[in-house]
C-alpha positions as CSV (number, residue, x, y, z in Angstrom):
1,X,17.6,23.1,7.5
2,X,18.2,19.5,8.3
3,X,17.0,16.7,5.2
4,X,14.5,14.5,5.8
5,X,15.0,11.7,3.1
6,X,11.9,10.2,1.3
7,X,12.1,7.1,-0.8
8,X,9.7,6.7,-3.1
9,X,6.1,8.2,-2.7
10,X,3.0,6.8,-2.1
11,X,0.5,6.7,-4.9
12,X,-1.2,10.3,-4.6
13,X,1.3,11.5,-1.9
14,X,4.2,13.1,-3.8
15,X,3.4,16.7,-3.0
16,X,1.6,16.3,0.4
17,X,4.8,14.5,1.7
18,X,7.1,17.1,0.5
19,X,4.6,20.2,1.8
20,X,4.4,18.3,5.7
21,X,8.2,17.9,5.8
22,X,8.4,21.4,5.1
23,X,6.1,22.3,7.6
24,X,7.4,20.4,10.1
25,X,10.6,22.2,9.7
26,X,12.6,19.9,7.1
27,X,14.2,19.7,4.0
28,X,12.5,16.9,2.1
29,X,14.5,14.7,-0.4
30,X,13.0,12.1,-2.5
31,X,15.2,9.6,-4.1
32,X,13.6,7.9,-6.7
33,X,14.2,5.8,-10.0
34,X,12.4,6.2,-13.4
35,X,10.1,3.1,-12.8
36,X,9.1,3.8,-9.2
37,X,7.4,7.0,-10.0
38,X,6.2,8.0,-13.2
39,X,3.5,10.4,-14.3
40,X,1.7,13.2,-12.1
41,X,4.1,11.9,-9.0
42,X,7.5,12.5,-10.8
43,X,5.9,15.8,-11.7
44,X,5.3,16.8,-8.4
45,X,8.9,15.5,-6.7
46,X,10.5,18.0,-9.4
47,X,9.2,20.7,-7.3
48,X,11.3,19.5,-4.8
49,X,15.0,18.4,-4.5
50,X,14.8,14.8,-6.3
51,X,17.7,13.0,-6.9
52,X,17.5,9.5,-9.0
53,X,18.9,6.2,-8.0
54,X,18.3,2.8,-7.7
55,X,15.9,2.5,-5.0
56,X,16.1,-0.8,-4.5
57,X,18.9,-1.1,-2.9
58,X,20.3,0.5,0.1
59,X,24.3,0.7,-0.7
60,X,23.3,2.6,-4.2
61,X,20.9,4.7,-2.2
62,X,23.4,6.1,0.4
63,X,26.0,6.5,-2.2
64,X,23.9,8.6,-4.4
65,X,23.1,10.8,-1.4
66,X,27.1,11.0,-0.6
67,X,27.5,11.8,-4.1
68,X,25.0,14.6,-4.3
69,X,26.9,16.0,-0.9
70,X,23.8,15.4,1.1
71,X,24.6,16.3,4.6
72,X,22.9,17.3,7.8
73,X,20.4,14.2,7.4
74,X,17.5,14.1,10.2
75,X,15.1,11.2,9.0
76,X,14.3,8.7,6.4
77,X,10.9,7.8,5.5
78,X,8.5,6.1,3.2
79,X,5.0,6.3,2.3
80,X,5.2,3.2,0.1
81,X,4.8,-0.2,0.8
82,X,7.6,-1.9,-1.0
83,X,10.5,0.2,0.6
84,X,9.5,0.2,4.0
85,X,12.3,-2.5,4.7
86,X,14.8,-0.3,3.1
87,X,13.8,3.1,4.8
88,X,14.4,1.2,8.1
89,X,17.5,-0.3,6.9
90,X,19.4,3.3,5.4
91,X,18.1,5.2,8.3
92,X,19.6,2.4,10.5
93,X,23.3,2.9,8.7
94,X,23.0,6.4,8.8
95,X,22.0,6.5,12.8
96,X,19.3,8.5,11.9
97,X,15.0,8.1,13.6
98,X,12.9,6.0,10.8
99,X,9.8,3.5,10.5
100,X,9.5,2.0,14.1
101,X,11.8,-0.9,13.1
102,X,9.6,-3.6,14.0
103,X,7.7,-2.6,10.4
104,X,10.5,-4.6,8.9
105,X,9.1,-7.7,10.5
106,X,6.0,-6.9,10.1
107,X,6.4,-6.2,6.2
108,X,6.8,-10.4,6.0
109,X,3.2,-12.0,5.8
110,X,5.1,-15.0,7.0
111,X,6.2,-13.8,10.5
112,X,3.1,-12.0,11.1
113,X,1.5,-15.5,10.8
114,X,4.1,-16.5,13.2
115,X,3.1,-13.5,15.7
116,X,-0.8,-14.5,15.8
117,X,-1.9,-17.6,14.2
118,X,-4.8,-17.6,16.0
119,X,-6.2,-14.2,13.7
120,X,-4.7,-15.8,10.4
121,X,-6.0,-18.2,7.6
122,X,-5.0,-21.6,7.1
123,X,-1.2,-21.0,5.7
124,X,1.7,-22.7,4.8
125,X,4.8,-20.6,4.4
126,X,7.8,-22.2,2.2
127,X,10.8,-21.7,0.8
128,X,10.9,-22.2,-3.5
129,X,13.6,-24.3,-3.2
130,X,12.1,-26.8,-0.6
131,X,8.3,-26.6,-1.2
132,X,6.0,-29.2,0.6
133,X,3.5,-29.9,-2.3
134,X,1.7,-32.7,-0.3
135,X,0.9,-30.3,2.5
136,X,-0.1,-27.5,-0.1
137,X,-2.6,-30.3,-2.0
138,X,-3.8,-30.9,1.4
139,X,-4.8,-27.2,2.1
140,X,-6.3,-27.1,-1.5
141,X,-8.4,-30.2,-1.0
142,X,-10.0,-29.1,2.7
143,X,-10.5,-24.9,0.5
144,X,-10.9,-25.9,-3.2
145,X,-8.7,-23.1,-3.5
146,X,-4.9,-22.1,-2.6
147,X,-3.8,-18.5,-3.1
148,X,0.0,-18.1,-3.3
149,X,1.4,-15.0,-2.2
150,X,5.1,-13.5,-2.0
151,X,5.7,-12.9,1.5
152,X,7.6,-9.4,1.2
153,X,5.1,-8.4,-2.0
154,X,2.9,-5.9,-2.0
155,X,0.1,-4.5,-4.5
156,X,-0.9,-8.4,-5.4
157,X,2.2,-8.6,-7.7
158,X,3.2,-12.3,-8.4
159,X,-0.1,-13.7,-6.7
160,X,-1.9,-16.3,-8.4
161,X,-5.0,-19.1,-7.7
162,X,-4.5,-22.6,-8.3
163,X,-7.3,-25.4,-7.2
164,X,-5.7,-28.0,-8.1
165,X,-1.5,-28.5,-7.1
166,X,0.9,-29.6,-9.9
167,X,4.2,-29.5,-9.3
168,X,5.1,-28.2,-12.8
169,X,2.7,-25.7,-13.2
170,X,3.1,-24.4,-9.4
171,X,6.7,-24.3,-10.5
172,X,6.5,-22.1,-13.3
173,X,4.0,-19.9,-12.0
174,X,6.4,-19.0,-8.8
175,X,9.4,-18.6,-11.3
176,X,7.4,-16.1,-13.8
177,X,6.1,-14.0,-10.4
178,X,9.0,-11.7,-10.9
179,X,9.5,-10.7,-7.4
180,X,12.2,-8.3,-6.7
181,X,15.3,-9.4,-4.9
182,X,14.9,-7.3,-2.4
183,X,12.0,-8.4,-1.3
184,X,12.9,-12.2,-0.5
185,X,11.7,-13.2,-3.9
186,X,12.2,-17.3,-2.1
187,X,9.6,-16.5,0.4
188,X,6.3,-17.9,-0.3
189,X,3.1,-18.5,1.7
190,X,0.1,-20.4,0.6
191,X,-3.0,-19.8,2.4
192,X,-6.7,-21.4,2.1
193,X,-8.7,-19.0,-0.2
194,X,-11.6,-17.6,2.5
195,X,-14.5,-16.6,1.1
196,X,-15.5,-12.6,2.3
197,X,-15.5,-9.2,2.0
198,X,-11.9,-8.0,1.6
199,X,-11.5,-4.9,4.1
200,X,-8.9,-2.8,6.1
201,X,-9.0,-1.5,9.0
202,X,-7.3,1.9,9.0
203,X,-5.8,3.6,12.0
204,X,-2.4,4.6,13.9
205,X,-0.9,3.9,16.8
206,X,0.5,6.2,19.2
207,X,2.1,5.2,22.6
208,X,1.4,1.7,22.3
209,X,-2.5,2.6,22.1
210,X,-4.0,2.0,18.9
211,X,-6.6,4.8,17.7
212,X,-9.2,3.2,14.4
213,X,-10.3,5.7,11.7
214,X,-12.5,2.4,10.4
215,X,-13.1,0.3,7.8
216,X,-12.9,0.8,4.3
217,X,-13.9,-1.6,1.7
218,X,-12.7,-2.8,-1.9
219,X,-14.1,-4.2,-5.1
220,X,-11.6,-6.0,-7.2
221,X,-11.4,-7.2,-10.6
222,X,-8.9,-10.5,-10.8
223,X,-5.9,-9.4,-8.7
224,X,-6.5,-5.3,-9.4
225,X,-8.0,-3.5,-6.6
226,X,-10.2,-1.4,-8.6
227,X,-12.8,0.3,-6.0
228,X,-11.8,1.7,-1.9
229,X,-14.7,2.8,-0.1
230,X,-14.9,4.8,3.3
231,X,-16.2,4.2,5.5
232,X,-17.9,1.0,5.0
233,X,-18.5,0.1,8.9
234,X,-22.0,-0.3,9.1
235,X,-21.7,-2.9,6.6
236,X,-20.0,-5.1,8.6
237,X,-21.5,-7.0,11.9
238,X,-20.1,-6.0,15.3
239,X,-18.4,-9.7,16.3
240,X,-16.5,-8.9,12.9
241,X,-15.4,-5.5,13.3
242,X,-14.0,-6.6,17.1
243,X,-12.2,-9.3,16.0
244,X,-10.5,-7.1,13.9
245,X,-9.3,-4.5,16.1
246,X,-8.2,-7.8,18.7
247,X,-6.0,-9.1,16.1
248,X,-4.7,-5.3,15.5
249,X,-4.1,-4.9,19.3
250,X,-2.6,-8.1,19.4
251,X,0.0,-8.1,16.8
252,X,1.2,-4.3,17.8
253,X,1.4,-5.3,21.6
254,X,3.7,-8.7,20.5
255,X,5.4,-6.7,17.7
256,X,6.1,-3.9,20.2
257,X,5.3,-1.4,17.0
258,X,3.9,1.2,19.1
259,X,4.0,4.5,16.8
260,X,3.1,5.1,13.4
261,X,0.1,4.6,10.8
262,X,-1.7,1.0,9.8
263,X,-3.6,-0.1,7.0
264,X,-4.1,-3.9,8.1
265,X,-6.4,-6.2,5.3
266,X,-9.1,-8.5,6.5
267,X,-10.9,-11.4,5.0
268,X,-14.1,-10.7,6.7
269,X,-17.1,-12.9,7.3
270,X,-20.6,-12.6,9.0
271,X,-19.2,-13.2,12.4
272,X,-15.4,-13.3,12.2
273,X,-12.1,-12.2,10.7
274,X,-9.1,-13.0,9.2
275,X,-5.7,-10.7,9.1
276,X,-4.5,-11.8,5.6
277,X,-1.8,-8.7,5.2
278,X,-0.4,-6.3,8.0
279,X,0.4,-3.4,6.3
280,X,1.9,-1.8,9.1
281,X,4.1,1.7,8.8
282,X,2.4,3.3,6.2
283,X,-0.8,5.4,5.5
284,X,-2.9,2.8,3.2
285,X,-1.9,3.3,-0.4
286,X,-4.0,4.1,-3.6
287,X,-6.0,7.2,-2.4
288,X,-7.3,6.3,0.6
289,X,-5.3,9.2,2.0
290,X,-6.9,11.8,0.3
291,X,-10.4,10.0,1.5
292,X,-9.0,10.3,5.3
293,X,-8.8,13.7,4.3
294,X,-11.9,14.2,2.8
295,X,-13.8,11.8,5.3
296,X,-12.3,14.3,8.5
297,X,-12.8,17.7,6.5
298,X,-9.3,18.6,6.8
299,X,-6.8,19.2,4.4
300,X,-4.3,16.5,3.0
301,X,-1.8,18.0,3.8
302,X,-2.7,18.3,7.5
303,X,-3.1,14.4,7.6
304,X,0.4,13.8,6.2
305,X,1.9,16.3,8.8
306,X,0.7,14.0,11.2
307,X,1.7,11.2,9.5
308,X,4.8,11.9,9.4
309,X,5.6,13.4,12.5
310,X,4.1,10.3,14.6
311,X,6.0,7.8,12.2
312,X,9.5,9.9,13.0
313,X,8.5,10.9,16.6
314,X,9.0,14.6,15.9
315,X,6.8,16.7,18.4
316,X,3.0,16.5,16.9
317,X,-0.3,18.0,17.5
318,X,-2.5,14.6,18.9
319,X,-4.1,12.6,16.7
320,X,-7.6,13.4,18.9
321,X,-7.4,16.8,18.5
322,X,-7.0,16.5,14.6
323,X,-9.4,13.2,13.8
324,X,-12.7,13.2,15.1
325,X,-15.3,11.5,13.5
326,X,-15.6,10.7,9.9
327,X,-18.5,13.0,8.0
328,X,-18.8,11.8,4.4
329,X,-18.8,8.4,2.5
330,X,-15.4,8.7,0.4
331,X,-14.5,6.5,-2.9
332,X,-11.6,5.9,-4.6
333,X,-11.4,4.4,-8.0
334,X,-8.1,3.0,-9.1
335,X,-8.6,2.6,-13.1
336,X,-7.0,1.0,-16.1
337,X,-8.1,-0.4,-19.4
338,X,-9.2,-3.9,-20.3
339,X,-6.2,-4.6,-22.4
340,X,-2.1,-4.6,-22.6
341,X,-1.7,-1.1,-24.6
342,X,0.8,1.9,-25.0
343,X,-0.9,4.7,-22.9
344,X,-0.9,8.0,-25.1
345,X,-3.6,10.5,-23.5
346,X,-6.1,11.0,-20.5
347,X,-8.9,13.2,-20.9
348,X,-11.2,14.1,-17.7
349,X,-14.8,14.9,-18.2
350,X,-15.5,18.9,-17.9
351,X,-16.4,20.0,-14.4
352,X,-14.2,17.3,-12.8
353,X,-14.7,18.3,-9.0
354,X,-12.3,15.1,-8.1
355,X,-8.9,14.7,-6.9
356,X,-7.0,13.2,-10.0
357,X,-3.5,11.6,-10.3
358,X,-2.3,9.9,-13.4
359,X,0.3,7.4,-12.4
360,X,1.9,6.2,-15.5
361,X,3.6,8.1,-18.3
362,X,2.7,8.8,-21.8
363,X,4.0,6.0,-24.0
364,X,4.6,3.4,-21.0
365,X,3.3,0.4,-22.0
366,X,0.4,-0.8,-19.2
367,X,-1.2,-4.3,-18.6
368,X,-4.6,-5.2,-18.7
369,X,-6.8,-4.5,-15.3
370,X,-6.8,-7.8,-13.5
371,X,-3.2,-8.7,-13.6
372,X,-2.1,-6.5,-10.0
373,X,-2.2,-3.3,-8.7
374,X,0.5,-2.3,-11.3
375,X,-2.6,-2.3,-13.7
376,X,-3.8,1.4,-12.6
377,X,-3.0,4.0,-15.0
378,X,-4.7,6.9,-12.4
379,X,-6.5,7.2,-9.4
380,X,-10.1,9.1,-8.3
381,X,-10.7,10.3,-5.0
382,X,-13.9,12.2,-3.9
383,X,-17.0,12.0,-2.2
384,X,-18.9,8.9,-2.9
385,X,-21.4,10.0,-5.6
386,X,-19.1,12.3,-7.4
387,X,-16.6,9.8,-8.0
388,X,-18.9,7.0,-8.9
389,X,-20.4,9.5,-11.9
390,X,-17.3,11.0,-13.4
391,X,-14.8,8.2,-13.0
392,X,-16.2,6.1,-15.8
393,X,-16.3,9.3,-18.3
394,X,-12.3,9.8,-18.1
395,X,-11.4,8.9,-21.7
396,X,-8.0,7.3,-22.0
397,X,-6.1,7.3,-25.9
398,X,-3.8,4.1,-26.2
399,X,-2.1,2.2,-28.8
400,X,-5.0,0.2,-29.1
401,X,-8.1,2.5,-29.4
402,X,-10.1,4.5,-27.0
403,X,-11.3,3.5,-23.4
404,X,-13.4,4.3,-20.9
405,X,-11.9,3.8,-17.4
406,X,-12.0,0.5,-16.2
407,X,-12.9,-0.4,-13.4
């Protein structure tokens, strides 16, 4: 049976990847390394052959497959955002079908500005070592407020709000962001903060033509998405939902990505919107998957079969026969606690009818809710009601004290 490699997992996707590979008539291999999946994921990549390596770099990751005399290779894939760039890149040296290459490109906030200005914020994309802090005080004195954002990031790591622009302390905050080095931790953008509903529209393309599930909403606290509702459509106006799936048509047609999943972030207001992060390869992340799922009446696993086999071009059932129009309001809740603490237990609430996936292990040490994405210990997924009532009843043990779920 030939291998299909699998870097990383997406954050409830673990076993659904591993079960559609099979299914599609592969071997599935995850490479992972002890921080990049922890918890419930690990546990379910056991099941399967897993070997451990560095992930973040592409030399280390073919050697470690050489090493573990992994032959017979088909694909290479990933579900998560932050090694999309280096699925293309190992599939590329071992002349084997990945992400649509173009996802690389795409993966930079930067060059997607570059690709449709017209759909983007006000932005100013620098280099740390050459950074235009007269143009960047500008920006901040026309929008009160400049978010700075890691072009290559993902998961609002290393993002931060200033209103006012000091060189020191803009400085310091981009040299504490912590950005890995593979994701061009010297690539910056600052953009004018627009005040709207943060939303993504969800969807795939296939043959060029771009097929929309929706919309689906979030509710943050700081820089932690906390909340993903779907679908939230009829809460937004019809001039901003179609200037939305423009911009979407417009940046596959100039990318020339023209197969595989989407889960492109808006900043959207009464009567427009603005792309603020592309997203583009990838099922969206947290567990809007299982909400797809949930929202269609079909199983996860049949979505990730599909998934998969568009992003590889591996012969699929179509997408129309499969999705065909969403039936129940879906939430997810991505919880944490409200401060830095050793995480020793998590208890659910009796007669949990949810999806459940605890992300972190027992005795990692997690940060506050607010901080990034990076702040979720577990993720909820359900239909709307049932996750809103049993998410905040999940009890969670730490070093310091009892919690409720934040969120």
């Amino acid at each position: 049976m030939r291998k299909l490699i699998i870097i990383e997992s997406s954050c409830v996707g673990a076993a659904y990847t591993g079960n559609a590979a099979k299914l599609l008539g592969y071997e599935p291999i995850f490479l992972t390394d002890s921080y990049g999946s922890q918890g419930d994921l690990l546990e379910q990549m056991k099941k399967f052959n897993l070997i451990n390596c560095d992930t973040s770099s592409v030399d280390n990751m073919l050697s470690s497959l050489k090493q573990s005399n992994i032959t017979d290779i088909a694909a290479v894939i990933t579900l998560c955002d932050t090694t999309i760039m280096l699925a293309v890149e190992l599939a590329e040296l071992l002349n084997v079908p990945s992400i649509n290459p173009a996802a690389k490109i795409l993966k930079d906030k930067g060059d997607v500005i570059s690709l449709i200005p017209e759909y983007s914020p006000p932005s100013i994309v620098f280099d740390i070592k050459d950074i235009p802090y007269d143009k960047i005080a500008a920006l901040t004195k026309e929008y009160k407020r400049v978010i700075f954002k890691a072009c290559c990031s993902s998961g609002g790591h290393g993002s931060f709000i200033l209103d006012k622009i000091e060189p020191n302390i803009l400085n310091e905050k981009l040299k504490l962001a912590g950005i890995p080095g593979y994701l061009k931790p010297e690539k910056w953008i600052a953009q004018g903060f627009m005040d709207g509903y943060l939303v993504s529209l969800e969807g795939y393309v296939e043959k060029g033509k771009p097929f929309f599930f929706g919309f689906s909403g979030r509710r943050k606290i700081g820089m932690t998405e906390c909340v993903n509702i779907f679908p939230i459509d009829a809460e937004l106006s019809l001039k901003a939902q179609a200037r939305s799936k423009e911009a979407v048509t417009k940046l596959l047609e100039r990318s020339q990505f023209n197969h595989g999943y989407f889960h492109i972030e808006f900043m959207a207001t009464k009567d427009d919107a603005y792309l603020i992060d592309a997203n583009i390869g990838r099922v969206g992340g947290g567990g809007l998957s299982q909400q797809l799922a949930i929202a269609y009446d079909i199983s996860p696993e049949t979505l990730y079969r599909h998934i998969l086999a568009l992003t590889l071009q591996h012969p699929y059932e179509e997408g129309s026969k499969i999705f065909t129009k969403p039936s129940k309001k879906t939430w997810s809740v991505m919880y944490g606690i409200p401060k830095e603490a050793i995480l020793k237990k998590v208890t659910l609430p009796p007669q949990f009818p949810n999806f459940h996936t605890r992300l972190i292990e027992y005795g990692a040490l997690v940060p506050p809710v607010g901080i990034s994405n990076y702040s979720w210990i577990g993720i909820v997924s359900g239909e709307a009601s049932d996750v809103e009532k049993f998410s905040s009843l999940i009890e969670i043990n730490t070093s310091e004290g009892n919690f409720f779920a934040t969120f």
